[in-house]
N, C-alpha and C positions, 0 to 999 in steps of 0.2 A: 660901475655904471654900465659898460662894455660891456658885461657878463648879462646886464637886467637886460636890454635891449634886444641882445644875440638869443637871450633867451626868447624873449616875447615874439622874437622876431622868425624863430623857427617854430614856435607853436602857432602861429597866426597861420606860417603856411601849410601845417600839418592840418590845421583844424580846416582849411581851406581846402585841402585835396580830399580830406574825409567826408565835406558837406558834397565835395563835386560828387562824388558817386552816386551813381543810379542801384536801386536793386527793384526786382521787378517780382512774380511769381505767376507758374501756373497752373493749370490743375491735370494734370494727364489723364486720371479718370474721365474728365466732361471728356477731355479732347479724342480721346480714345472712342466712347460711346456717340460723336457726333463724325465719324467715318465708316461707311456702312463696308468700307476689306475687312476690317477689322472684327465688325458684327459676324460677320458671314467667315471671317475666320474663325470665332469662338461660337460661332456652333459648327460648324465642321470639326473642331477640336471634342466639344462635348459629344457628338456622335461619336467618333471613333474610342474617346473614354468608354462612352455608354457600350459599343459593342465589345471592347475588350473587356470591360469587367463583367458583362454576360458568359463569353465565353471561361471568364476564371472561374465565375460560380459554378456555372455548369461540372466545369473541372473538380471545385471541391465538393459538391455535393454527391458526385462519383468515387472518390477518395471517401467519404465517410461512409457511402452505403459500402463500399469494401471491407470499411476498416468494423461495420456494424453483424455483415454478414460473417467476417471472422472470430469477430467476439463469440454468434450464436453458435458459430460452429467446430471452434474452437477444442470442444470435449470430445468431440468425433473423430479430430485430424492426429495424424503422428506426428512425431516431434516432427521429422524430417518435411509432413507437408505442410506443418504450423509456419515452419522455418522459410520456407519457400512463396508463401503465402503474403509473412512479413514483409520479405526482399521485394516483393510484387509491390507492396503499399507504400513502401517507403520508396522506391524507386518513383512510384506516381506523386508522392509528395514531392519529390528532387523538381519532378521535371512543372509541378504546380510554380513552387520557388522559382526555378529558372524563368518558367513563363511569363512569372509576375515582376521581376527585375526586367526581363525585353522589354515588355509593355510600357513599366509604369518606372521604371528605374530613372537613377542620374543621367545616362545616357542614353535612355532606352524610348523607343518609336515613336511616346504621344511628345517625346523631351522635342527630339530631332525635328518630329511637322509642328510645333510650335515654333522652334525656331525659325522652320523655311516659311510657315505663313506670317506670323507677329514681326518676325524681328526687321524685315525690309520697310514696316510700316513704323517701329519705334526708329530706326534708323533715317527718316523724311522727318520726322519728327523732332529730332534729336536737330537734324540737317536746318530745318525751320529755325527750331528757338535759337542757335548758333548765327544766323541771316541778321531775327530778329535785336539780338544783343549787340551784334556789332554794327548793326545800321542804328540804334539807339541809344550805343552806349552806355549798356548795362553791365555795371561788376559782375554782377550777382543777379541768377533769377532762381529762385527754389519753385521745388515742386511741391503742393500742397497735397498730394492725393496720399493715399496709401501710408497712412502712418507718422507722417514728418507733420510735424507737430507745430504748426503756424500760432502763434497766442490771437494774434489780430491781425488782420490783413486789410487792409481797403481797396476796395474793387475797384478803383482807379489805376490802380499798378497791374492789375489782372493780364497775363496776357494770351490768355488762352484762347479769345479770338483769333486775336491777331494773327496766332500759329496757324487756325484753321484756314484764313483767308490765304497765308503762305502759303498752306496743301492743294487751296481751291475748293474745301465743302464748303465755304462762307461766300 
């Protein structure tokens, strides 16, 4: 009988710490597109894409008119200028490669000013919903945006205002 009680008496308070919990959620997409740094950082991003992959084309379409004017001329050359000609195109391919890892690479230029424009504005943000949870006493808030997989939500727990008003756009 001691054993029924101590049981019931530990799930009562377990079932009781699990109803206390709060969980919330919010959308980083809306909250992202309702902060106009963050607009004016992604297109300042898309330019800098847009002018570096102009300059890359430019680069390969130099690279094939070489590699096309070789082929034509090809029956003309000696071995030794064939050879020479090669080194020329492949060396411009190396340095296409290399340019295209700078630019667009893991580490590379658009990586680095994304980070120095975005990341100071996901870091307020991040700052916010952290205010937001423990002035509310939220376990748990997920983010709905980008692929996490919400079945249902009710917009009452939403709290993606609320962040904004923590930033100051609201």
């Amino acid at each position: 009988m001691k054993k029924l009680i101590l049981t019931l008496t530990i799930l009562t308070l377990f079932s009781g710490i699990t109803f206390a919990q709060k969980f919330g959620f919010i959308d980083s997409g809306y909250i992202l597109e309702n902060i106009p740094s963050f607009r004016a950082a992604q297109e300042q991003l898309n330019q800098l894409s847009s002018q570096y992959q102009k300059e890359l084309e430019s680069m390969h379409a130099e690279i094939e008119q070489m590699y096309q004017d070789f082929q034509a001329e090809s029956v003309l050359l000696s071995e030794d200028m064939k050879r020479k000609r090669e080194d020329v195109i492949i060396s411009k391919e190396k340095d296409y490669k290399q340019l295209q890892r700078k630019y667009f690479g893991p580490d590379g230029d658009l990586f680095q000013k994304r980070q120095g424009l975005v990341k100071p504005i996901q870091d307020d943000i991040f700052t916010a919903v952290q205010e937001i949870a423990n002035e509310g006493s939220y376990a748990v808030i997920f983010d709905k945006a980008d692929g996490t997989t919400l079945f249902f939500t009710n917009p009452r727990y939403d709290l993606s205002d609320q962040v904004l008003q923590k930033l100051g756009y609201k």
